[in-house]
N, C-alpha and C positions, 0 to 999 in steps of 0.2 A: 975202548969203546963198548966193548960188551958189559961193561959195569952200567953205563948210562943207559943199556937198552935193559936191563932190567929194573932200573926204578923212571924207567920212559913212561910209564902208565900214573906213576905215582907223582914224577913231576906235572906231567900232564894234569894232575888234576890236581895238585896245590897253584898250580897257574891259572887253572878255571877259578876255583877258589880265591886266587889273590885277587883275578880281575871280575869276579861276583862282589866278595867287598868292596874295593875301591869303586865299582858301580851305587851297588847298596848306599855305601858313603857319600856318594854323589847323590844320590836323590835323595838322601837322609840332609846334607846342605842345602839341593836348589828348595825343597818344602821349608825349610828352617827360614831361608833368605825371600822366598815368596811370601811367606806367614810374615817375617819381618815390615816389609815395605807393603806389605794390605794394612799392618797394624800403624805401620807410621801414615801411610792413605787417609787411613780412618781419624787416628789423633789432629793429622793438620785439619780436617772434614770439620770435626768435632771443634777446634781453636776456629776457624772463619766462623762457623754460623755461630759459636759464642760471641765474637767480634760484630759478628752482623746483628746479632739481638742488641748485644752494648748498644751499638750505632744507633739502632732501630729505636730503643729505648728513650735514649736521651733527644734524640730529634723528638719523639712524640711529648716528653718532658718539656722541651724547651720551645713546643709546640704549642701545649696547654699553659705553661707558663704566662708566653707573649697572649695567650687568648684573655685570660685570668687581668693581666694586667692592663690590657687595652678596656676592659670593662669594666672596673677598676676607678678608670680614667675619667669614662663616660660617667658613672655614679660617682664622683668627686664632682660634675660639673651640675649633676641631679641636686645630690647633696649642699651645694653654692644657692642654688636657686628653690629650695626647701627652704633653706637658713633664712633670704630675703624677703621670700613671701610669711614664714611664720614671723618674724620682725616686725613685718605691717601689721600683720593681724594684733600681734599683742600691741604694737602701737592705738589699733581701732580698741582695743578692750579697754585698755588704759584707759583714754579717752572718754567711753562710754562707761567703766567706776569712776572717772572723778565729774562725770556730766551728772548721770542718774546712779548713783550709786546700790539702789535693788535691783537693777537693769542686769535682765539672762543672758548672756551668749554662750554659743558653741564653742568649747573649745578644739583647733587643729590640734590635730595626734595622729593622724592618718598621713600617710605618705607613700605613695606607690612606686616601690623603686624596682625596674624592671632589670631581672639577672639571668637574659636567655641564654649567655658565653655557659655562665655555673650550670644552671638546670643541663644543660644539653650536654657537659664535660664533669657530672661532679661524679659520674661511677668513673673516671680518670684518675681521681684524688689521689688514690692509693701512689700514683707515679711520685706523688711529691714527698720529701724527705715527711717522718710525722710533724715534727713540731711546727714545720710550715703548713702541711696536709692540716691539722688543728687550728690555725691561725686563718687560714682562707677559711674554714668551715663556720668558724666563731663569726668572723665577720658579715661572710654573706646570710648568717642566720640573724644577725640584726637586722641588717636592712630589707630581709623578710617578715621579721615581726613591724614594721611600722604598715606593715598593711595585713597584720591579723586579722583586726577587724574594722567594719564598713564605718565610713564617718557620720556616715548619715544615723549610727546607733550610739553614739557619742552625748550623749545627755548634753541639753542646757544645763547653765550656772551662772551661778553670780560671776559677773565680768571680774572681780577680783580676785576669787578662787581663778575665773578660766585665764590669765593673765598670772600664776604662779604655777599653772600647769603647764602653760603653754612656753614660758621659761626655765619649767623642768626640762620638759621636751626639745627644749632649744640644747639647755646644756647635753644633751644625749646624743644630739646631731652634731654638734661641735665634737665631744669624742668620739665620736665614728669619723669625723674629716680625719682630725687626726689618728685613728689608726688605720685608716684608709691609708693616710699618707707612706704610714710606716711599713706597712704590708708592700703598696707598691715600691718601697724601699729594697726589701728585703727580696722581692721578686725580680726587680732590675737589676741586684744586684750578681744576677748570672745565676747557671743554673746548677748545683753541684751534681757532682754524680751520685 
């Protein structure tokens, strides 16, 4: 026993020592494993509001989409009753070259086609894939230039000349139906990510 009480001072303090370590070691783990589970906190944090942007995103994409297309819709029916009334007219022009043939008219080239959906949604564009974001822009910029300028500045002409413009002009409405058509195709056709 007298052996043990002279390194009794010495165990004594490799026992403080052991259990200073395995403390130390202890809060050198719970920081390691609190650091762990804030970092994984933060990672899941970070995957929802990526996930919520996604979501956020393509609702407001398939949002401007259906706006895009339902106006779209409306100027395809603009477009129908453009087609009818420039038809009469060249039909009156017709008419008025084979009645008086040095006889002036006006030719239509003016067409007012109203796109409040686009003006109001086109700083949105950028949501749409580009080659469709260029396709929507292409088009709504036609049916902006038919009302560039006022009709009423539209010279008289001979009703033969205005009756070969007014069938150019026809042909340029018949390919806007049709890429109207195509666009609302391609737009109905869902919205990619």
């Amino acid at each position: 026993m007298e052996f043990f009480k002279d390194y009794q001072p010495l165990i004594g303090a490799s026992v403080a020592l052991l259990a200073a370590i395995i403390g130390f070691s202890g809060v050198i783990y719970s920081q390691r494993r609190i650091a762990k589970v804030a970092e994984e906190g933060r990672a899941h944090q970070e995957k929802m509001a990526r996930e919520q942007g996604e979501r956020q995103r393509r609702a407001e994409r398939e949002s401007f989409h259906n706006a895009i297309l339902g106006e779209l819709s409306a100027l395809q029916l603009g477009l129908a009753s453009a087609i009818k009334i420039l038809l009469a007219q060249i039909s009156i022009a017709e008419e008025l070259a084979r009645q008086n043939p040095g006889r002036k008219t006006q030719p239509r080239v003016v067409f007012r086609f109203a796109t409040p959906v686009f003006d109001s949604h086109v700083a949105r564009i950028g949501l749409l894939q580009p080659e469709l974001s260029f396709k929507v822009s292409n088009l709504f910029g036609q049916f902006k230039s038919f009302a560039a300028q006022a009709q009423d500045q539209v010279p008289e002409m001979d009703a033969a000349l205005a009756v070969r413009i007014m069938r150019s002009v026809e042909g340029s409405l018949q390919k806007l139906q049709t890429e109207t058509e195509e666009l609302k195709t391609l737009l109905g056709g869902g919205v990619a990510a």
